[in-house]
Backbone and ligand atoms as CSV (ligand in chain L), in Angstrom:
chain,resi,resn,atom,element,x,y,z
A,1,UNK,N,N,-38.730,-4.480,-31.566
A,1,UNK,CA,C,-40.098,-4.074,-31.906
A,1,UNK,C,C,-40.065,-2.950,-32.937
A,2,UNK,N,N,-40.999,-2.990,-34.239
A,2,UNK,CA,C,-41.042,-1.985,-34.955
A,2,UNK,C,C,-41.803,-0.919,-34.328
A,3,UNK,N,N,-41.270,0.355,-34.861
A,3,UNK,CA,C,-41.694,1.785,-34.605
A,3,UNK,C,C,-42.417,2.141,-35.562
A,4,UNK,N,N,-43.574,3.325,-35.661
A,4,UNK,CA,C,-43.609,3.934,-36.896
A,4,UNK,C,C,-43.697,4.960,-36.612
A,5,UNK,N,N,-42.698,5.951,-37.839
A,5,UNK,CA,C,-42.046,7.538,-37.673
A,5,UNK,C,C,-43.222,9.007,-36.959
A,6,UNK,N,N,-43.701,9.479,-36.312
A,6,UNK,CA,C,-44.775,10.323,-36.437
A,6,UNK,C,C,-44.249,11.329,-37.574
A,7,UNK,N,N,-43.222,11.604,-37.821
A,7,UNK,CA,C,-43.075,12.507,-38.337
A,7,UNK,C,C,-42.720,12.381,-40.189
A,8,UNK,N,N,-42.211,10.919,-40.493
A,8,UNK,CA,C,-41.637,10.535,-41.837
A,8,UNK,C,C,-42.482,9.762,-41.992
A,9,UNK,N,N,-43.231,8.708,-41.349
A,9,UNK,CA,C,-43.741,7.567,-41.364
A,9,UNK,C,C,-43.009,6.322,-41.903
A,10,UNK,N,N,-41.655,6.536,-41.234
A,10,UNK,CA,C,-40.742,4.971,-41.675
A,10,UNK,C,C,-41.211,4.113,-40.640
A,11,UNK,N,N,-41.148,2.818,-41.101
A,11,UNK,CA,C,-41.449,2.050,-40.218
A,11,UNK,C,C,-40.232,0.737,-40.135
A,12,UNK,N,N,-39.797,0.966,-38.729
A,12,UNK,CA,C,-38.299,0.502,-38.824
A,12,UNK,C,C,-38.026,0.025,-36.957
A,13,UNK,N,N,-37.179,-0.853,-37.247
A,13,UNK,CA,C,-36.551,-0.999,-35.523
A,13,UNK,C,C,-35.805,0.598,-35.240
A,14,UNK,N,N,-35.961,1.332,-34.054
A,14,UNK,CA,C,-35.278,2.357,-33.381
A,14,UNK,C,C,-34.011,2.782,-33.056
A,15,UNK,N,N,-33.288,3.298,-33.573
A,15,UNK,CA,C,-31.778,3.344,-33.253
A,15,UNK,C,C,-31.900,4.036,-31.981
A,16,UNK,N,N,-31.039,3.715,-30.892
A,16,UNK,CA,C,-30.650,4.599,-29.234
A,16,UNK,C,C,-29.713,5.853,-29.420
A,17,UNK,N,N,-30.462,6.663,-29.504
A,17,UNK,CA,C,-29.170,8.305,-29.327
A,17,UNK,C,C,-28.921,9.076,-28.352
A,18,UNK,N,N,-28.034,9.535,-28.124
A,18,UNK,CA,C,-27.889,10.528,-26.754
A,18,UNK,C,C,-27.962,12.088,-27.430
A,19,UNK,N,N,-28.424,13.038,-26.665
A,19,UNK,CA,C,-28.351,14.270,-26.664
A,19,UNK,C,C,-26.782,14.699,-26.670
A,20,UNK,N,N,-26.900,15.584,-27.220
A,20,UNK,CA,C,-25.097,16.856,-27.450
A,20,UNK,C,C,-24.095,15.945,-28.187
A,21,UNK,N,N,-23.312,16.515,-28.364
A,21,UNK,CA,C,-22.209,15.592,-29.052
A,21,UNK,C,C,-21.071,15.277,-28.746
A,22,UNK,N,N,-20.281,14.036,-29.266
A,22,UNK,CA,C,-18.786,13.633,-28.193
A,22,UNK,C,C,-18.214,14.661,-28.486
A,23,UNK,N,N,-17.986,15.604,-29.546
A,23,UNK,CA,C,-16.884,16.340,-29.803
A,23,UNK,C,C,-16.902,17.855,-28.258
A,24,UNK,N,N,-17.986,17.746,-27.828
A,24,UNK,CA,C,-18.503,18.877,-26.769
A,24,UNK,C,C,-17.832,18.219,-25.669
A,25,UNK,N,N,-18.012,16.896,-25.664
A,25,UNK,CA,C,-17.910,15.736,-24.376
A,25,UNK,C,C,-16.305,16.001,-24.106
A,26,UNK,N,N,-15.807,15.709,-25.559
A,26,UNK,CA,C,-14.087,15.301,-25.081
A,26,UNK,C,C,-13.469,16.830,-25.100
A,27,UNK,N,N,-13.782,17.879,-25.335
A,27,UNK,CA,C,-13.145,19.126,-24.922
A,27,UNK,C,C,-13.529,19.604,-23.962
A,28,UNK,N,N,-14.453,19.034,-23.162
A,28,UNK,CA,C,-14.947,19.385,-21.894
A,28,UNK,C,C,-14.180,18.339,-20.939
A,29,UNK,N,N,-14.076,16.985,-21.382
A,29,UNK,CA,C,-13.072,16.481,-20.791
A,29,UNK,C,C,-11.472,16.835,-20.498
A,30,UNK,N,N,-10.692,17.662,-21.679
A,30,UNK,CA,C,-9.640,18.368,-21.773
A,30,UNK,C,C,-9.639,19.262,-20.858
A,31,UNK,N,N,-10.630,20.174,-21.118
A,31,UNK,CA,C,-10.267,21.381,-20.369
A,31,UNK,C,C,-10.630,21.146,-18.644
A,32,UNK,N,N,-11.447,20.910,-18.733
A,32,UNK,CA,C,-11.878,20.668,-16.774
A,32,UNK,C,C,-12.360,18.752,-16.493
A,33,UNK,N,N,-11.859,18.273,-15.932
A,33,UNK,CA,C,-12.418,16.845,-15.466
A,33,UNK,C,C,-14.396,17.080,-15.081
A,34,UNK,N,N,-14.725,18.374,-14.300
A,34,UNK,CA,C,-15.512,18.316,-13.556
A,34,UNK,C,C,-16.897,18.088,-14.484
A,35,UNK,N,N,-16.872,19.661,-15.723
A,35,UNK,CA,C,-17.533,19.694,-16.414
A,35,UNK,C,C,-18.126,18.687,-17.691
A,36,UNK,N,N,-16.971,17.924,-17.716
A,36,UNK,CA,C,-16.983,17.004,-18.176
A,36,UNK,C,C,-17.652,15.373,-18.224
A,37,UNK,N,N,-17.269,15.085,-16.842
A,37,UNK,CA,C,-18.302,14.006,-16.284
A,37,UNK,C,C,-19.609,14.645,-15.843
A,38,UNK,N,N,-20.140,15.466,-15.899
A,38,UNK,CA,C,-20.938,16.342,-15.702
A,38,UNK,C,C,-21.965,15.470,-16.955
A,39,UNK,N,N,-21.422,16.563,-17.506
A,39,UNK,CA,C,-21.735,16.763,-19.441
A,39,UNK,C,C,-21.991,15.038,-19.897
A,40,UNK,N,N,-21.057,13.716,-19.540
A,40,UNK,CA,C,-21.036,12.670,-19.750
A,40,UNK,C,C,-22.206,12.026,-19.203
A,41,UNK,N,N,-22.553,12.557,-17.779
A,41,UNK,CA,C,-24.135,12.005,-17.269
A,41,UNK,C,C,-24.497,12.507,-18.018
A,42,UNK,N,N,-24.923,13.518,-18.121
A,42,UNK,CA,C,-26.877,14.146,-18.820
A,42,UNK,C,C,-26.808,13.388,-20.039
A,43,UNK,N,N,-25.297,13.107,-21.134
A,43,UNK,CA,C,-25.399,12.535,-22.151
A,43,UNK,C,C,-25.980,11.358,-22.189
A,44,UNK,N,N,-25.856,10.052,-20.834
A,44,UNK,CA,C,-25.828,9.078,-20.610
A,44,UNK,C,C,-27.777,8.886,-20.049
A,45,UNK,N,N,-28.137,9.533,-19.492
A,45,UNK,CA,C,-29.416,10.082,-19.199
A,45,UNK,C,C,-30.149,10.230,-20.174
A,46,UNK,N,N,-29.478,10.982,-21.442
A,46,UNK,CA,C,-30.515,11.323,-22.230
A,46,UNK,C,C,-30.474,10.228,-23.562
A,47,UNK,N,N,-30.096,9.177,-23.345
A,47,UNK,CA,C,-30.404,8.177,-24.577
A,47,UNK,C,C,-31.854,7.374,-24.533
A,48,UNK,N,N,-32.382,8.069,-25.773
A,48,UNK,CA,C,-33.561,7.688,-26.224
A,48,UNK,C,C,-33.363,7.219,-27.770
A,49,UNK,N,N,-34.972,6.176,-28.121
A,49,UNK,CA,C,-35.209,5.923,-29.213
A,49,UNK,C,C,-35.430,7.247,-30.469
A,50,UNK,N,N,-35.155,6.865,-31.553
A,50,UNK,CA,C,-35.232,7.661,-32.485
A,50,UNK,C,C,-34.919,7.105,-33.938
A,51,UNK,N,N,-35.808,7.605,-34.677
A,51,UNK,CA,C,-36.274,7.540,-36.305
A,51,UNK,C,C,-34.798,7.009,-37.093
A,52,UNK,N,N,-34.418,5.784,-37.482
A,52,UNK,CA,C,-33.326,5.434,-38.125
A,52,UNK,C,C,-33.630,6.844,-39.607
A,53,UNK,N,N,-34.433,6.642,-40.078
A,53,UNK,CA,C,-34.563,8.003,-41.227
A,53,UNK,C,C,-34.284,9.320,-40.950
A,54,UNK,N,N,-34.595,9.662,-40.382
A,54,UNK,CA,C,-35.217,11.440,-39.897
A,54,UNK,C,C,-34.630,11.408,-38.368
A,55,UNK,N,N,-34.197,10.663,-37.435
A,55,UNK,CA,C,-33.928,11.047,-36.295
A,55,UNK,C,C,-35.340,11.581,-35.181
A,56,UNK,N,N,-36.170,11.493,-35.267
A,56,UNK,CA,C,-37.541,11.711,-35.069
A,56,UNK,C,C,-37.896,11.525,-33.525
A,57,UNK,N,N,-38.047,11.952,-32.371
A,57,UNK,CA,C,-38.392,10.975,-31.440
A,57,UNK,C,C,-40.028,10.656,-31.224
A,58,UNK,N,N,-40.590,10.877,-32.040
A,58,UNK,CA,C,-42.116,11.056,-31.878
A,58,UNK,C,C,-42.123,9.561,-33.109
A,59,UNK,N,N,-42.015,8.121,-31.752
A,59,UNK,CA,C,-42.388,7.131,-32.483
A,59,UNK,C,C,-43.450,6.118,-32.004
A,60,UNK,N,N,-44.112,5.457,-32.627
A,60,UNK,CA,C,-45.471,4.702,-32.238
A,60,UNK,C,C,-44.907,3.766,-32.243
A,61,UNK,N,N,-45.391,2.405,-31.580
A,61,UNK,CA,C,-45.417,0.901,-31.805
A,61,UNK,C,C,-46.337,0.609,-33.137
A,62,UNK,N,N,-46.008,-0.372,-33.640
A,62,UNK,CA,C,-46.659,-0.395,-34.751
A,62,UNK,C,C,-48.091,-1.237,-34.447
A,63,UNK,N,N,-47.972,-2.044,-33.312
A,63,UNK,CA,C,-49.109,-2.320,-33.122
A,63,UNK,C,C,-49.983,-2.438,-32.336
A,64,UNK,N,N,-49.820,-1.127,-32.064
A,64,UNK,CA,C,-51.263,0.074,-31.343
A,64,UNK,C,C,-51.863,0.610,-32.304
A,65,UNK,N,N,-53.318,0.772,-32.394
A,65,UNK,CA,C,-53.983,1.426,-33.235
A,65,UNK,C,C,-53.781,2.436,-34.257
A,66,UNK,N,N,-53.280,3.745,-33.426
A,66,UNK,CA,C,-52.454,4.879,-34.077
A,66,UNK,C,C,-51.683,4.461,-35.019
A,67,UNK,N,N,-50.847,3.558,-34.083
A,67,UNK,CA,C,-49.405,3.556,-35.116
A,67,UNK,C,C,-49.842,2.589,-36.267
A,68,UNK,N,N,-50.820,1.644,-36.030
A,68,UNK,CA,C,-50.908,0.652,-37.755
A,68,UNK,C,C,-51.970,1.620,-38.403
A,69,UNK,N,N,-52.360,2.381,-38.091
A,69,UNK,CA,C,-52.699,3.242,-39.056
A,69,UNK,C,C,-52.794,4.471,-40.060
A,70,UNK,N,N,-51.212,4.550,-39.063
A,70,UNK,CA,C,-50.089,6.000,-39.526
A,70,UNK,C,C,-49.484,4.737,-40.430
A,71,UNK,N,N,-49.286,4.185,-40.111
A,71,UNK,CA,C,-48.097,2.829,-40.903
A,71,UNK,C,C,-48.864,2.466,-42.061
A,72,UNK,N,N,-49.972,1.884,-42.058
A,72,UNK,CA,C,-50.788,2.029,-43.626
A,72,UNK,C,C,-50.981,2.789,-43.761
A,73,UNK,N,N,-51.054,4.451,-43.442
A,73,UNK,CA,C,-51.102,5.250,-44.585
A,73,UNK,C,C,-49.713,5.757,-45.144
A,74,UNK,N,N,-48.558,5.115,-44.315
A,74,UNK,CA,C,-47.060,5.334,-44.754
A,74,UNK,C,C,-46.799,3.961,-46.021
A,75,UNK,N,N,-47.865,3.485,-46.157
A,75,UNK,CA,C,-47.741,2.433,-47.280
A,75,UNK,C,C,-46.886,1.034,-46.703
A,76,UNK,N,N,-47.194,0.823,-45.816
A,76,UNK,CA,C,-46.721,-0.048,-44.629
A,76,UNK,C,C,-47.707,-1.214,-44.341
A,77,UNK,N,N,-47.373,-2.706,-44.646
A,77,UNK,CA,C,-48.559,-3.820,-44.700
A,77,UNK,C,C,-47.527,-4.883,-43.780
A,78,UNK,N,N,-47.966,-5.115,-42.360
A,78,UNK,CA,C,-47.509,-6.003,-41.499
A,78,UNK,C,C,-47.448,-7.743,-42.317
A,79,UNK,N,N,-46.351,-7.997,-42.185
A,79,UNK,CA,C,-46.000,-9.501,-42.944
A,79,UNK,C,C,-46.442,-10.254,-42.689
A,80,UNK,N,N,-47.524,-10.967,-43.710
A,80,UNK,CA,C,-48.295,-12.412,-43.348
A,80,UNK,C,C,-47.197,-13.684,-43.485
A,81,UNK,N,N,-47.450,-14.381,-42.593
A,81,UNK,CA,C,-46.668,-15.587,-42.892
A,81,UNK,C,C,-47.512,-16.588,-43.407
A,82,UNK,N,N,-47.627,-17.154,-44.315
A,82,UNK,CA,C,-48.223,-18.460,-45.073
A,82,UNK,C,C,-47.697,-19.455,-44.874
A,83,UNK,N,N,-48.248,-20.447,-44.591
A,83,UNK,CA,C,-48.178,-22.030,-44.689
A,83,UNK,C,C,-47.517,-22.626,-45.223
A,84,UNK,N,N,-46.661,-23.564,-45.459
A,84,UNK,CA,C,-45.942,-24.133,-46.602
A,84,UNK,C,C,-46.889,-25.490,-47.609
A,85,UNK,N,N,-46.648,-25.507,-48.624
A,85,UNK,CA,C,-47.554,-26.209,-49.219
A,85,UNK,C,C,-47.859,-27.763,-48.321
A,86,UNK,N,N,-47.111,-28.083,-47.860
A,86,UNK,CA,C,-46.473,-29.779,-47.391
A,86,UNK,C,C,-47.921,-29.375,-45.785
A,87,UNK,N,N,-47.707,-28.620,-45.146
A,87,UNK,CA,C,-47.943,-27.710,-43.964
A,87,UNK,C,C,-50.227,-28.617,-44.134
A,88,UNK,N,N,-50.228,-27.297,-45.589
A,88,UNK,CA,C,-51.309,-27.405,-46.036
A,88,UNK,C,C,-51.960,-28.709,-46.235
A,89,UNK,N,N,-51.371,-29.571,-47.077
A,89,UNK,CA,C,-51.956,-30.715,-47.417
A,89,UNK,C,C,-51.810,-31.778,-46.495
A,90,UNK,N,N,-50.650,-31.353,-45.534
A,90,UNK,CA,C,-51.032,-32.500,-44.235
A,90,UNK,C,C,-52.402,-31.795,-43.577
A,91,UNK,N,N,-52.758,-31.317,-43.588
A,91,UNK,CA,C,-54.067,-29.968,-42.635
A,91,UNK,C,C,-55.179,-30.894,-43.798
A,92,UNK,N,N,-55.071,-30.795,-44.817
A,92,UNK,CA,C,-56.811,-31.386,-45.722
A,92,UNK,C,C,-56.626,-32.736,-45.514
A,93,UNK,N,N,-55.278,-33.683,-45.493
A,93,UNK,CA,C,-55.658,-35.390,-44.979
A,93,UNK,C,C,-55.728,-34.959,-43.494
A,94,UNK,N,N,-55.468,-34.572,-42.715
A,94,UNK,CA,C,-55.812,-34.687,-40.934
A,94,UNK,C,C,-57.255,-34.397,-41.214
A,95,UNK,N,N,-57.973,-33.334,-42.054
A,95,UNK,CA,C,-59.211,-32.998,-41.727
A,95,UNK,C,C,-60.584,-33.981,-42.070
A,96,UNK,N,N,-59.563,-34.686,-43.345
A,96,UNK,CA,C,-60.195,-35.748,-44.208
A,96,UNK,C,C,-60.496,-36.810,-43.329
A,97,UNK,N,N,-59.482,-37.373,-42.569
A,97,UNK,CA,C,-59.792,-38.561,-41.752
A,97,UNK,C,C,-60.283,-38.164,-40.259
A,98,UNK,N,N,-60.458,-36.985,-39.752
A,98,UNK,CA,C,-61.495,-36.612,-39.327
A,98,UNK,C,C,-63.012,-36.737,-39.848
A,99,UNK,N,N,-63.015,-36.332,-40.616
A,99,UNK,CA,C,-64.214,-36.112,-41.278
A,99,UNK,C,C,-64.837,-38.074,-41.489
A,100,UNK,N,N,-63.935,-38.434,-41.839
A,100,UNK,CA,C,-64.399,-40.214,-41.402
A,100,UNK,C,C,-64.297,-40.942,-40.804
A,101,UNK,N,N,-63.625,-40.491,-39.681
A,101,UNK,CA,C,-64.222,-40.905,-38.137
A,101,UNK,C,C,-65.220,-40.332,-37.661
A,102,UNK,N,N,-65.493,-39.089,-38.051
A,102,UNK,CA,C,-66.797,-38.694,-37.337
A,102,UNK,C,C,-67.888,-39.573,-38.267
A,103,UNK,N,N,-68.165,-40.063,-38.819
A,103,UNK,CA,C,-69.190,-40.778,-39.905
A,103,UNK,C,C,-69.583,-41.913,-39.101
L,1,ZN,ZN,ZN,-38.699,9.567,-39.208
């Protein structure tokens, strides 16, 4: 599901991050086992979504109100899908021979 940034206004799928960093993790692992798996929960606990741009956690769905309208003003236009021509012109003969059976 797309996000849109509160804070950049990218509008993007969410990368998952954890709080603190491995380099804290694995010298805490060195020095004491305890503090360590400790330190490894809260890390594991604290993975949340966040801003592939900016790292941001203040993100909207894009399609909730708010967010498609933070998203168009981030210059952001949800993708129409169109018909294929073949799609189309079978759609005006189905409608056509409708239209002369109902007669
Ligand atoms: Zn952002």
């Amino acid at each position: 599901m797309k996000l849109v940034c509160k804070d950049c206004g990218t509008v993007d799928e969410p990368k998952t991050v954890a709080r603190g960093s491995m380099a804290v993790e694995i010298v805490l692992w060195l020095l004491f086992i305890v503090p360590g798996l400790i330190y490894s929960i809260w890390r594991l606990g604290s993975k949340h979504d966040a801003c592939r741009a900016c790292g941001s956690e203040k993100l909207l769905p894009v399609h909730t109100p708010a967010g498609r309208t933070l998203a168009e003003g981030a210059g952001y236009t949800a993708e129409v899908i169109k018909p294929s021509a073949g799609a189309v012109s079978a759609g005006r003969a189905l409608g056509r021979l409708v239209g002369r059976l109902k007669r």
